[in-house]
C-alpha positions in Angstrom: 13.6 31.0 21.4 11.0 28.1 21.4 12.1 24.8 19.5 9.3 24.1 17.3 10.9 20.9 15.6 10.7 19.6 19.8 7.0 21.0 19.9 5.8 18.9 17.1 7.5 16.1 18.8 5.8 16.2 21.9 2.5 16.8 19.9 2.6 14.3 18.8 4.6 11.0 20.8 2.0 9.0 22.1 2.4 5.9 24.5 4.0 3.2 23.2 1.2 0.2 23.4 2.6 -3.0 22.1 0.3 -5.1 20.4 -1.7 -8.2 21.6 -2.2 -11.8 19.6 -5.1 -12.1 18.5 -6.4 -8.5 17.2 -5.2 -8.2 13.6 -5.3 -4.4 11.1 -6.0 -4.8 7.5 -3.5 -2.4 6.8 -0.7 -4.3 7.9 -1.8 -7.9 6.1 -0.4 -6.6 2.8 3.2 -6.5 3.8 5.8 -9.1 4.0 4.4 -11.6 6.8 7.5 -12.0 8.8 7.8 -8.0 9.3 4.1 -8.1 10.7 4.8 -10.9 13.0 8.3 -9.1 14.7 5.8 -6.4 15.0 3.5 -8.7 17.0 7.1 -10.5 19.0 9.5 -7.5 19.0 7.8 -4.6 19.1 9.5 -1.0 18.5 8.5 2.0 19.7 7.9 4.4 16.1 10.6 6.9 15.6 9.5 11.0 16.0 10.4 11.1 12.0 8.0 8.2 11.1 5.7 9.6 13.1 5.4 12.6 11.2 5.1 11.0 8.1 2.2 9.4 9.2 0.9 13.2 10.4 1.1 13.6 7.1 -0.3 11.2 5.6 -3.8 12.0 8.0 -3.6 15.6 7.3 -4.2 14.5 3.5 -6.9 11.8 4.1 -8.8 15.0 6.0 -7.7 17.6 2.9 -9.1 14.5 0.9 -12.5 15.0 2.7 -12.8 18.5 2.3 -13.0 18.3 -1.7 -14.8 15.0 -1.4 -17.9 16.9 1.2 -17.1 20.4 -1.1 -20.1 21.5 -3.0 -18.1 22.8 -5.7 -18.1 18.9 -6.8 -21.4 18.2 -7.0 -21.3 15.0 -8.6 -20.1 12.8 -5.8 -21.5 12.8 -2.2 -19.8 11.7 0.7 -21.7 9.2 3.0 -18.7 8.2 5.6 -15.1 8.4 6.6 -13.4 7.5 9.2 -15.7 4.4 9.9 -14.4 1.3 11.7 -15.0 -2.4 10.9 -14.7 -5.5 12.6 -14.7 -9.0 12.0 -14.6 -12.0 14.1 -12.8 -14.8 12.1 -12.3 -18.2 14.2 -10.7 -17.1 17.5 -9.7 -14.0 16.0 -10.2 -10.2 15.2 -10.0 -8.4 12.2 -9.9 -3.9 13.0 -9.4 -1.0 10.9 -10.7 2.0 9.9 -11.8 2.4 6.1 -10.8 6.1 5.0 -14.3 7.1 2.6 -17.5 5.9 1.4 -18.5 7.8 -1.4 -21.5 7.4 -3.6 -21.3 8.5 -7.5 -24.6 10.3 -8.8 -24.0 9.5 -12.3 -24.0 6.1 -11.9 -25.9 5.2 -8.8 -22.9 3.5 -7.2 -21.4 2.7 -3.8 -17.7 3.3 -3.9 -14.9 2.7 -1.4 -12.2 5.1 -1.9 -8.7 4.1 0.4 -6.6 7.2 0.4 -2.9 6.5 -0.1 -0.1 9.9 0.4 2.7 9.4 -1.5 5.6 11.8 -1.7 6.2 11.5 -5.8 3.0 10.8 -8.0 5.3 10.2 -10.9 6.7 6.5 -9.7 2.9 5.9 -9.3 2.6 4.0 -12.5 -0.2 1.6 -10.6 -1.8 0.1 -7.9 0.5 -0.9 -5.3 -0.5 -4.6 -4.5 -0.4 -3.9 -0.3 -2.6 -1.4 -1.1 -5.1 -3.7 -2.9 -4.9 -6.2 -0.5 -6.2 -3.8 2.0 -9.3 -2.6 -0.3 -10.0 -5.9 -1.2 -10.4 -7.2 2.2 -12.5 -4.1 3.2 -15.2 -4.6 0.3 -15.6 -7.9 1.0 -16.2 -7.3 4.8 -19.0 -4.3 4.0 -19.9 -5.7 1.3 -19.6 -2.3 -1.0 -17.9 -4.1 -4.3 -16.7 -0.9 -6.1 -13.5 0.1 -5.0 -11.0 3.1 -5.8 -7.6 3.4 -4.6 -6.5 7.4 -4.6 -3.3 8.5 -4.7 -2.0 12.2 -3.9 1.1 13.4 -3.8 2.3 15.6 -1.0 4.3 18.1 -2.2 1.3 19.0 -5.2 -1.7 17.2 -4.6 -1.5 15.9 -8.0 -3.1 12.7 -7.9 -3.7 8.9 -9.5 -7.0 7.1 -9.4 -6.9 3.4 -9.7 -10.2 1.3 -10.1 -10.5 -2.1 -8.0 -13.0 -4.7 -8.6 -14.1 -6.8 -6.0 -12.4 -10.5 -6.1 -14.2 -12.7 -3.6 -11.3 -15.6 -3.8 -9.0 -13.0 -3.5 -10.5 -11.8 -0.4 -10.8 -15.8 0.8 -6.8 -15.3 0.5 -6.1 -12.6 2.4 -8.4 -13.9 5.2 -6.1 -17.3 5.5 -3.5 -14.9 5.4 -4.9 -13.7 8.6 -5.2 -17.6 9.6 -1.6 -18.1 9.1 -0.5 -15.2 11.0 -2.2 -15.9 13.9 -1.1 -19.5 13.9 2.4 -18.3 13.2 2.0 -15.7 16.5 0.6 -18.8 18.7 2.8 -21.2 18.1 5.6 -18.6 18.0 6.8 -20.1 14.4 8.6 -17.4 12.4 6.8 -16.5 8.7 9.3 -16.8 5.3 10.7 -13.4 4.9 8.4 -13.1 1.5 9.0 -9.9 1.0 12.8 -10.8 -0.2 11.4 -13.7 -2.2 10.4 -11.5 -5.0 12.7 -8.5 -7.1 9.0 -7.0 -7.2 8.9 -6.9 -3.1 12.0 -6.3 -2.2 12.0 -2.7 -1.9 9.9 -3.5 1.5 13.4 -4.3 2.9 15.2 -1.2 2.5 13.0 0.4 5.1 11.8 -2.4 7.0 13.2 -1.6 10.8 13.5 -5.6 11.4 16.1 -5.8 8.3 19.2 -6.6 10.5 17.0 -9.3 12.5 15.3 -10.8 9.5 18.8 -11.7 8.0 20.5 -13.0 11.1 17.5 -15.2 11.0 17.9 -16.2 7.3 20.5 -15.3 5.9 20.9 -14.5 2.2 20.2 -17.5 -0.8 19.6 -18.1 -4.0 15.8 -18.5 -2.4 15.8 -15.6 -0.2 17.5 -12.0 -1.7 
């Protein structure tokens, strides 16, 4: 009898690559800033079960496509997805991947559109603010300023739509966000754990794989939950 569970796994394990200083992801800017940097200093080889969540989450973004390119919708035509871009900031790179450009007929617009799985649409009550952080920073470096966050739910594919405007000083943030990171990774100073600086972030910790380091390094305060 063939183990199917193991076949996935080997599907999909792919070499472990740690990261190197100095090339930074969008995706990753949003979260707490200590988590990123253990990421950069302690790297961990991704679990088979996170790994298939991610699985996941592509086989939506290409599900996501399908209705987007369908010509049962014929109001909205896809230009791109999948499309990579790059910035040079300083001594410094900025790499991702931005999920879909889509333009709206009716209104003559450019949209960005970041896909987002999420496994219940109901505690989707709005945009999460990692999420916008992402967007914002790739509007600003395409320069398309209309930007939609989707969210679909994997079990239904019932899904939440949240409009994004473009915020330039926002986007000046997140880019000396990037500044301080890669200071931080250079001169090997550890971030604040942010993330438990806040009741509204602190659900970042329960599944942050660094939670037993972060609070050996700091340990709990009336600054720091």
């Amino acid at each position: 009898m063939i183990d199917f569970n193991k076949m996935i796994d080997n599907h999909l394990k792919k070499e472990h690559r740690p990261k190197g200083s100095g090339k930074y992801y969008p995706s990753e800017i949003g979260n707490c800033l200590r988590k990123v940097w253990y990421t950069y200093k302690y790297p961990l080889e991704l679990k088979p079960e996170l790994i298939k969540i991610f699985e996941l989450g592509n086989i939506m973004h290409d599900f996501v496509v399908q209705v987007l390119k369908s010509e049962k919708n014929k109001d909205v035509e896809l230009l791109k997805s999948e499309f990579p871009v790059k910035a040079e900031i300083d001594d410094f790179l900025i790499s991702g991947r931005v999920d879909n450009l889509i333009l709206i007929k009716a209104s003559g617009r450019n949209v960005l559109v970041e896909v987002k799985s999420t496994m219940d649409i109901s505690r989707i009550w709005e945009a999460q603010p990692h999420n916008i952080v992402q967007l914002q920073l790739y509007m600003h470096m395409i320069g398309v300023h209309n930007g939609i966050l989707l969210y679909i739910d994997k079990k239904n594919l019932q899904s939440k739509i949240f409009e994004i405007k473009y915020d330039e000083q926002k986007a000046m943030e997140i880019i000396e966000r990037f500044r301080l990171l890669h200071r931080s990774i250079k001169e090997d100073a550890i971030p604040d754990p942010e993330a438990r600086g806040d009741k509204k972030t602190l659900w970042m910790c329960r599944y942050c794989e660094y939670r037993e380091k972060c609070y050996a390094e700091t340990a709990q305060d009336a600054k720091w939950m």
